[in-house]
C-alpha positions in Angstrom: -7.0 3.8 6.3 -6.1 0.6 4.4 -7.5 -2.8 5.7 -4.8 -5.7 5.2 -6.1 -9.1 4.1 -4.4 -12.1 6.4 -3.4 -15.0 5.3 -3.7 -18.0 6.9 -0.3 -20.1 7.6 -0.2 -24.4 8.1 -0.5 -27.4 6.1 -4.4 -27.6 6.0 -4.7 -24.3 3.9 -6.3 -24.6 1.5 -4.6 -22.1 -0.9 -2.0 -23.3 -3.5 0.7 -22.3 -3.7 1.0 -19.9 -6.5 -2.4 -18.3 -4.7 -0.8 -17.5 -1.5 2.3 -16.0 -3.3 -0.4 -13.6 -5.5 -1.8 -12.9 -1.7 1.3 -12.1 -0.1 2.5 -10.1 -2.9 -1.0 -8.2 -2.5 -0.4 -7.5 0.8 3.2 -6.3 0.3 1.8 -3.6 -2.3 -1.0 -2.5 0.3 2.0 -2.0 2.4 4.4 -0.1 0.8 1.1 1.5 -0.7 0.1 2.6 2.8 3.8 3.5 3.6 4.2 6.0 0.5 0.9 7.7 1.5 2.0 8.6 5.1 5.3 9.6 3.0 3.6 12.2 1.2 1.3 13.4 3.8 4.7 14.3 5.8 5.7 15.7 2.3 3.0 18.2 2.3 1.1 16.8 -1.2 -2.3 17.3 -1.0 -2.2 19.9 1.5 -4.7 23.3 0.6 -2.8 26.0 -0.8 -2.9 29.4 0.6 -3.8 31.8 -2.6 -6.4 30.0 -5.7 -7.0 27.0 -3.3 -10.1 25.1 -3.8 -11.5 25.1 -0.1 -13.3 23.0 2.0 -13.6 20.6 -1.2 -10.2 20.2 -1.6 -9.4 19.5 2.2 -11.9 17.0 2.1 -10.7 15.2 -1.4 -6.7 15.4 -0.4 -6.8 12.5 0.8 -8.2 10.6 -1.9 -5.4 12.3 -4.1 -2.8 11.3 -1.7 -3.6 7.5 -1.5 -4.1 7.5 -5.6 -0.3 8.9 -6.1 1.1 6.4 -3.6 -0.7 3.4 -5.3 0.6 4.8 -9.1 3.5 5.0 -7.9 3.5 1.4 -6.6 2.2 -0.1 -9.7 4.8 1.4 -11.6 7.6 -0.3 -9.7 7.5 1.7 -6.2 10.8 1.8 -4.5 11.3 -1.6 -4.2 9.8 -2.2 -0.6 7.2 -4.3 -1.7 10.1 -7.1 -2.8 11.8 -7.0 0.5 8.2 -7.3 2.4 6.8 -10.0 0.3 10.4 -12.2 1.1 10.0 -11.6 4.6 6.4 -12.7 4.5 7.2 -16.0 2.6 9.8 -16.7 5.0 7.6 -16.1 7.9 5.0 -18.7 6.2 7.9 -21.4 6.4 8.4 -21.7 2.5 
């Protein structure tokens, strides 16, 4: 399970502005990261094939595979979600 960063809101943070836009945007890609995983645990990827599986070491590493396809597929460009979570999370600071 991914562990979101917070970011603190209010005039005596201590972040500049260009920091808390890299954080935000960070926290948008865990996100939609997180999002895409449970999207392709639902699809089935990573799940043990019936004939040439690879056993108990494959149930065990699906998981890893799963969460490195959804984060390659949010560094190279995801489906946009991230864009639409980092707005709303700038708006929500007040910026």
């Amino acid at each position: 399970m991914t562990t979101l960063s917070s970011v603190s809101a209010g005039a005596s943070s201590p972040m500049s502005s260009p920091e808390k836009d890299q954080k935000l945007m960070a926290i948008a890609n865990q996100l939609e990261t997180t999002f895409i995983a449970e999207m392709l645990k639902s699809a089935g990827v990573g799940e043990a094939r019936t004939a040439f599986g690879g056993g108990a070491g494959e149930d065990q590493f699906a998981s890893f595979l799963v969460q490195e396809y959804a984060d390659a597929t949010v560094k190279a460009g995801g489906f946009g979600l991230s864009e639409a979570i980092y707005r709303s999370l700038v708006k929500g600071q007040g910026q």
